[in-house]
C-alpha positions in Angstrom: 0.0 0.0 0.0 1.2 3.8 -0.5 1.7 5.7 2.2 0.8 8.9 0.4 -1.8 11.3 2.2 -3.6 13.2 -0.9 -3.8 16.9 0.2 -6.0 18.3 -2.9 -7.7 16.9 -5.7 -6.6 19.4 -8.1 -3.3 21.1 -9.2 -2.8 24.7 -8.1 -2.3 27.0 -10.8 -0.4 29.4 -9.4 2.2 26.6 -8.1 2.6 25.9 -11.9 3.3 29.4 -12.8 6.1 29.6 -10.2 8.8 28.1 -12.7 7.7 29.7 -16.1 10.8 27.4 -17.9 8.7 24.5 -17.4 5.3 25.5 -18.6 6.0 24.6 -22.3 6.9 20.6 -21.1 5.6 19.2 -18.8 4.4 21.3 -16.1 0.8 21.9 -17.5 -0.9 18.5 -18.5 -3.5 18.1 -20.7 -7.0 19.2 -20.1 -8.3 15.6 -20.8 -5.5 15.0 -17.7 -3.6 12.6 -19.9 0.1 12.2 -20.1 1.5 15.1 -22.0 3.3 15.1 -25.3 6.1 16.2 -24.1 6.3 13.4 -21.5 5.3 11.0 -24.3 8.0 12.3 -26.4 10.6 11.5 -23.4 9.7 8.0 -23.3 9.9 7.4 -26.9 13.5 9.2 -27.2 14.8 7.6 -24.2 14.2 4.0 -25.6 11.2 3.2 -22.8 8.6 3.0 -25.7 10.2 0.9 -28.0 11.0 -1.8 -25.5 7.6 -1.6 -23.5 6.0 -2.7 -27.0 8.1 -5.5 -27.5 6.7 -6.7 -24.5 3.0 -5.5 -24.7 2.5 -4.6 -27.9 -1.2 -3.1 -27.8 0.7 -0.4 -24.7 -0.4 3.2 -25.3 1.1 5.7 -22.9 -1.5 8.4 -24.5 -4.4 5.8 -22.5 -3.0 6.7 -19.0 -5.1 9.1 -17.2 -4.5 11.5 -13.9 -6.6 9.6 -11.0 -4.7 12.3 -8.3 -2.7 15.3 -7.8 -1.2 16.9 -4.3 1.0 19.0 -2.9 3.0 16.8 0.3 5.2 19.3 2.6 5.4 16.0 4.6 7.0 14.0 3.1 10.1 12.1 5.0 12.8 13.7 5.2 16.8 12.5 6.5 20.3 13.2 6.4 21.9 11.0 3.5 24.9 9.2 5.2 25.6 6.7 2.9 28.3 3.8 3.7 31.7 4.0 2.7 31.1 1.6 -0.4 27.8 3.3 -1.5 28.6 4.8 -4.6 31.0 2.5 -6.0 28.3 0.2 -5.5 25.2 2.2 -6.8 26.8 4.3 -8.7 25.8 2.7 -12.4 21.8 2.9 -11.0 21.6 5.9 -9.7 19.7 8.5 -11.8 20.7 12.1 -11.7 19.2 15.0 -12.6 20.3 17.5 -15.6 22.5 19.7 -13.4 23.9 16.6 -11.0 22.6 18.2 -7.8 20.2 15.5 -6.9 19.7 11.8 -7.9 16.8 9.3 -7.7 17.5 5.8 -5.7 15.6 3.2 -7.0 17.4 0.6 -5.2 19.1 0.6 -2.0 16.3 0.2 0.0 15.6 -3.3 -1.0 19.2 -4.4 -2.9 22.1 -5.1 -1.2 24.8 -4.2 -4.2 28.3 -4.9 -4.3 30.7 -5.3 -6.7 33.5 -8.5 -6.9 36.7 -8.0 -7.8 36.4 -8.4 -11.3 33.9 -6.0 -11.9 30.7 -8.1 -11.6 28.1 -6.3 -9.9 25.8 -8.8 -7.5 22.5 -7.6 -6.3 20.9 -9.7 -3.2 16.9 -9.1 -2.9 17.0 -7.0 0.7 12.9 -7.7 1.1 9.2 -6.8 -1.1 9.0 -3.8 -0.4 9.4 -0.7 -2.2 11.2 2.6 -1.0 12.6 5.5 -3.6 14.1 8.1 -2.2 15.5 11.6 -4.0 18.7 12.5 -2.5 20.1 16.2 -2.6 24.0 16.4 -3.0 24.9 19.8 -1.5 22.4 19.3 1.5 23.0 15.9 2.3 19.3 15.2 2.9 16.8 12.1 1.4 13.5 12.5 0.8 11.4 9.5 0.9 9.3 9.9 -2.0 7.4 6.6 -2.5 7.0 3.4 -0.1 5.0 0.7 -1.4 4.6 -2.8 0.3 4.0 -6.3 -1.4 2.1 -6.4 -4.8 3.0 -3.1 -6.0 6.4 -1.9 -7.1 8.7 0.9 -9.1 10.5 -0.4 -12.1 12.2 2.7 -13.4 12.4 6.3 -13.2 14.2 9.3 -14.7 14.2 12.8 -15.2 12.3 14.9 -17.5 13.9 18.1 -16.9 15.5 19.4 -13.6 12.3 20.3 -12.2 10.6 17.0 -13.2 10.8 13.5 -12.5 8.9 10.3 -13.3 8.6 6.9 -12.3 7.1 3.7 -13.9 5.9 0.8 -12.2 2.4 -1.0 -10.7 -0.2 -1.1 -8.2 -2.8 -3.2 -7.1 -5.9 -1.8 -8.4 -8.1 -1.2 -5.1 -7.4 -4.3 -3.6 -8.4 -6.6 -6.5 -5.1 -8.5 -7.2 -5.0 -7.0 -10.2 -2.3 -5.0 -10.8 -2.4 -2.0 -13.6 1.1 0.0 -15.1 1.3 3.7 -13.0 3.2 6.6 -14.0 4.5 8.6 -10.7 5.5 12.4 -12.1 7.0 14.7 -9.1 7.3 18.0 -9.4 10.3 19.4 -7.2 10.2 22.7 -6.8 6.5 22.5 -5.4 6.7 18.9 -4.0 3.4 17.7 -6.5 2.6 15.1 -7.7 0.7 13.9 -10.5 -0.5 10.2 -10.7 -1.3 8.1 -13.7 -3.0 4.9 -14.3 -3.6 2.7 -17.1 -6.7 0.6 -16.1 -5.0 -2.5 -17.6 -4.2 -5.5 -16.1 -3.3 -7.8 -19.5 -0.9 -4.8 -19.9 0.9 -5.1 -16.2 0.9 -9.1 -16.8 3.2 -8.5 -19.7 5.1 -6.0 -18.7 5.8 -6.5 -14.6 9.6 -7.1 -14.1 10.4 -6.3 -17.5 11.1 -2.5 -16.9 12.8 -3.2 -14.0 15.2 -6.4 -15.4 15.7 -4.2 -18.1 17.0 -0.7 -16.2 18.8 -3.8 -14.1 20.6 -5.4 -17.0 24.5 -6.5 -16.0 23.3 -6.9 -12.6 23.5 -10.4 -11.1 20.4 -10.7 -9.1 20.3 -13.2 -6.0 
């Protein structure tokens, strides 16, 4: 489950006029509430697209829709005092944004990583839960940004621009079982964010553990 607490229902305007560089991408969503284009156009350039239909063919990111939107000022927040071996360990899966002054951890929550002597990098599954945390640099602070528990996950994320992240993974839809592909996008300077689903279960059946084995690939898993 998400530990999330939704503080609106709707985005607030004048929040997205506060960084006027980003209101031409992605900072002002469709008025269906759709992914935008220029989000679309991320995934395609980055690769995401092309290898999410070889493994769901019918997938159509235009078919996700908005189902929430908030503003968190409390989110989790600690100082980042990573072991001695931490970034020689992560430092191949850690995404960073454009300017390198924060970076999204996808997985040392639940991987232990280390890396042999010859290079090879061994990942031991730490547990089934889910934690990603954004990490500033100068500051020395995490923020925990999503915790999920069993049956619901995070595959991959990135950066749109330096304002803008996303993240792609699945949720149980309501309980059912069934889970369905959701698109995480957090805004940073406001601390939004905007959540997409894709009502498809056939979809999440083809696709769970493909985003994630393929953002993982090199890495032994154990």
């Amino acid at each position: 489950m998400m530990i999330f607490v939704s503080c609106r229902d709707t985005p607030d305007k004048q929040d997205q006029d506060n960084d006027t560089s980003s209101e031409d991408s992605v900072e002002i969503e469709k008025s269906d509430t759709a992914l935008s284009n220029e989000t679309i156009s991320f995934f395609d350039q980055s690769g995401l697209s092309k290898f999410t239909k070889t493994k769901s063919p019918g997938f159509d990111w235009s078919k996700f829709k908005m189902t929430n939107t908030w503003q968190d000022d409390s989110l989790l927040i600690t100082d980042f005092r990573p072991s001695i071996n931490f970034y020689d360990s992560y430092k191949t899966l850690l995404k960073y944004s454009p300017d390198s002054s924060m970076f999204i951890d996808l997985d040392s929550y639940n991987l232990d990583v280390h890396r042999e002597s010859n290079g090879k990098i061994i990942a031991i599954e730490a547990g089934p839960d889910t934690e990603v945390s954004l990490v500033d640099v100068k500051s020395k602070k995490k923020t925990r940004l999503v915790f999920l528990g069993p049956g619901n996950s995070i595959e991959e994320g990135s950066w749109i621009d330096k304002d803008n992240l996303v993240l792609m993974g699945f949720q149980d839809n309501e309980g059912s079982g069934n889970q369905i592909p959701v698109v995480w996008r957090y805004h940073v300077p406001t601390k939004t964010f905007y959540i997409y689903e894709l009502p498809d279960p056939k979809a999440a059946k083809q696709l769970m553990g493909q985003w994630r084995r393929e953002r993982l690939r090199g890495v032994t898993l154990r």
